[in-house]
C-alpha positions, 0 to 999 in steps of 0.5 A, a space after each residue: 510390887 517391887 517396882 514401885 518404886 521405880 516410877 521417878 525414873 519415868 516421871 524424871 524422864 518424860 468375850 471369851 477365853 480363848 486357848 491355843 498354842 499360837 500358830 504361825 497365822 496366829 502369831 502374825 494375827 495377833 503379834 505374839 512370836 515364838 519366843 520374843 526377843 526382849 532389849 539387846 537380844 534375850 530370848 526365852 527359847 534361846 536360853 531354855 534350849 541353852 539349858 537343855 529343857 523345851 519351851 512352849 509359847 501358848 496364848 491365851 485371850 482374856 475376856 477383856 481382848 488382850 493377849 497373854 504369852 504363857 510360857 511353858 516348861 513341860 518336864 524337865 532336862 533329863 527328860 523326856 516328852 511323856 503322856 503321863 499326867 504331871 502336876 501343873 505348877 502356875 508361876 506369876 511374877 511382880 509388878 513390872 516383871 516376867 515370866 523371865 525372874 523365874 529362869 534366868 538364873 539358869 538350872 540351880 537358881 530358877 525356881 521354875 527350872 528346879 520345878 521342871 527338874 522334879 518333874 513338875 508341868 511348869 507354866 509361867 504367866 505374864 500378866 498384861 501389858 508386860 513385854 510379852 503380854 503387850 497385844 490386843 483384839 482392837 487396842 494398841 499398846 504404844 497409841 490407844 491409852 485406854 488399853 492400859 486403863 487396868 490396875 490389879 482388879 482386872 489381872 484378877 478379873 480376867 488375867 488370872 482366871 484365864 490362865 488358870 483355865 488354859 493351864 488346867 484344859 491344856 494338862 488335863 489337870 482338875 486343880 494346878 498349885 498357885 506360886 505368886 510373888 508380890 502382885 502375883 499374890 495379889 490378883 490371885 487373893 482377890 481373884 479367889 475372893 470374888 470368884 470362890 469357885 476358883 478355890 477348888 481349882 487350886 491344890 495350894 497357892 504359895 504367897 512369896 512376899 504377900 501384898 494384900 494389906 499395905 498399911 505397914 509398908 516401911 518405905 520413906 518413899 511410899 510413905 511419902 507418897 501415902 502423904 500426898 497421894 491426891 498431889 501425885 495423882 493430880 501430876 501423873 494425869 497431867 502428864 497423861 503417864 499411863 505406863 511405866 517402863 516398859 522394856 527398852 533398849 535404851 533403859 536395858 543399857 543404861 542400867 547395864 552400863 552401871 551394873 556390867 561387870 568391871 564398870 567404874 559405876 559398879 559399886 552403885 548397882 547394888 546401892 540402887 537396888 538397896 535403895 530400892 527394897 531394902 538394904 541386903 548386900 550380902 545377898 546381891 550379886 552384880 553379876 546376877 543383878 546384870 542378867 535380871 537386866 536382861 528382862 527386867 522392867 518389863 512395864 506395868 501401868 500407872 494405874 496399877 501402882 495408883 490402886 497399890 497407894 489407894 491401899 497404903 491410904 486405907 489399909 484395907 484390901 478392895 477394888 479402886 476408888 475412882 471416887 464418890 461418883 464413879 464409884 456410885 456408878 460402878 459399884 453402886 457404893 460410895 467406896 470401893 468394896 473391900 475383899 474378903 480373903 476368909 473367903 479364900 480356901 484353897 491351901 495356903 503357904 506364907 512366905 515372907 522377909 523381915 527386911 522387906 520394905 514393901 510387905 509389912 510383917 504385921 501386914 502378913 499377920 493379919 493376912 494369915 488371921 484372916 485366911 480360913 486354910 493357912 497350911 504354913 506361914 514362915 517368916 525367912 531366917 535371915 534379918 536382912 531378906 528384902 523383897 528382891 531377894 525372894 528372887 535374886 538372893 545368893 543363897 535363895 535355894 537354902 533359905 526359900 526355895 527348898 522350903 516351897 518345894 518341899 511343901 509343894 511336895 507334901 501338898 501334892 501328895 507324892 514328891 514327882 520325879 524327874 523320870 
């Protein structure tokens, strides 16, 4: 959720699962392109085919109508198209971000990229409402507001399931390893707490930056926030916000403009970003901050960051409170039901920073008391690593990325090849 911060600059300024690789009637039907191009010209195929590795579009609809791109890299680039069985790797992304944070980076960097290499079937996912997941059966994303009425509980409810039921039917796989990162961590905690069945589906599921529990989260501004929670939603339905940066080209530019490569406003581009997930400037490369640019915000809903506060507030892990009596009658209960993680046991592997504003150290610890098959729980040694950093860091590859591999590795049995 390392965008949450991220919403004073809008405050400021303003049935069934469906599974397909899209055709071209398809595409028109249901707006979702072969490989999208974002702001000022990114293009996922354009920059995979670039590196030498192929790119598959898929969709997927949810139960619910909407429309979601997954993107896929079946093998890597000095490989070849096979009809040997690889082991699928599903990727997700934090709130308002993409599939985009895992490759754009390029081959040495990109988690997603290093996987195909190994010879992992590389899925990356985009939760609703993100640049590539802005579709619906019936509702618009830029007039109906009632497509953005979702917070977490529904990425769990229906994004989640579906893409891992896509991922599994389309591999032929029986189960597929889970890499989350921040919300990514947490529509699939909940989604394998109130559907357990899920668990068998899952070989491992590493938790990059986990957010479950929030009561320890650092943040002046979230915590500021957790004091006037009533006050900020009272002024966010006043002004009827509903999404928060989405990607544009007028926001892509601005933010450029401060962090291009020989501007005069440079030495603010990693300032911001500090500010915004903790102070770490020798791991933020403005070049690196440039390309994440590219893609990044990608839109997320109001709603979403809402849930995540409700969370702060009550230190606990449960659905939305939409207060007393809604909440009678969506859950037949005066408060939201909490999530019960002892019920999550799939294989699972921590992983988190000692800087990260937004994920509290105590946070994970009662996470990993909590969890019933906690197969690793690293703590990154490096003082400063903040919650960007599991994907911008300079030196990500030494101090994370080989120590999922290497566990995704074990877990999966056999260390796959790229042949």
């Amino acid at each position: 959720m390392y965008t949450l911060l991220l919403v004073f600059v809008s405050l400021i300024s303003s049935g069934c699962l469906a599974e397909f690789v899209i055709t071209a009637h398809e595409r028109e039907e249901l707006g979702v392109g072969e490989a999208p191009t974002v702001g000022l010209g990114f293009n996922m195929e354009s920059l995979l085919t670039k590196y030498g590795y192929p790119f598959e579009n898929h969709g997927v609809i949810t139960e619910d109508g909407y429309v979601l791109a997954l993107h896929r890299i079946p093998y890597g680039r000095n490989s070849s198209a096979t009809n040997d069985t690889k082991p699928s790797v599903l990727i997700m992304h934090g709130v308002g971000s993409s599939s985009a944070d895992f490759v754009v980076l390029g081959p040495e960097r990109s988690l997603a990229l290093m996987l195909a290499d190994l010879g992992y079937d590389v899925w990356l996912g985009n939760n609703r409402g993100n640049t590539w997941s802005r579709k619906h059966q019936t509702l618009d994303a830029d007039k109906n507001s009632s497509y953005w009425d979702f917070s977490f509980d529904e990425l769990s409810l229906y994004d989640t399931p579906a893409m891992i039921d896509h991922v599994l039917t389309v591999s032929r796989n029986k189960k597929l390893s889970y890499i989350g990162h921040s919300q990514g961590t947490t529509q699939f905690f909940a989604l394998a707490s109130h559907q357990p069945d899920y668990n068998d589906k899952i070989e491992v599921m590493m938790a990059l930056s986990p957010v479950v529990y929030c009561g320890n989260m650092t943040h002046p501004v979230v915590q500021f926030l957790k004091d006037y929670h009533t006050a900020f939603e009272m002024l966010t339905d006043y002004l009827n916000l509903t999404v928060i940066l989405p990607h544009s080209i007028v926001t892509e530019t601005a933010l450029k403009l401060v962090c291009k490569e020989g501007s005069e406003y440079q030495d603010a581009c990693p300032l911001i970003f500090n500010i915004l997930y903790g102070f770490d400037s020798d791991q933020l490369n403005v070049s690196d901050i440039h390309v994440f640019l590219d893609t990044y915000p990608a839109g997320f809903a109001i709603k979403e960051l809402k849930h995540y506060l409700q969370l702060v507030k009550s230190e606990l892990f449960r659905r939305y409170d939409y207060g007393i009596l809604k909440n009678l009658e969506k859950y037949f209960k005066i408060s939201p039901p909490e999530y019960d993680v002892s019920l999550v046991t799939a294989p699972v592997a921590l992983y988190y920073g000692q800087n990260d504003w937004l994920v509290g150290m105590a946070d994970v610890d009662r996470l990993a008391d909590e969890l019933p098959n906690v197969v690793e729980k690293h703590l990154i040694d490096y003082k400063d690593f903040n919650h960007i950093d599991f994907i911008l860091a300079k030196d990500i590859v030494s101090m994370l990325y080989s120590k999922v591999i290497n566990k995704l590795n074990e877990i999966n049995g056999v260390a796959p090849t790229a042949s």
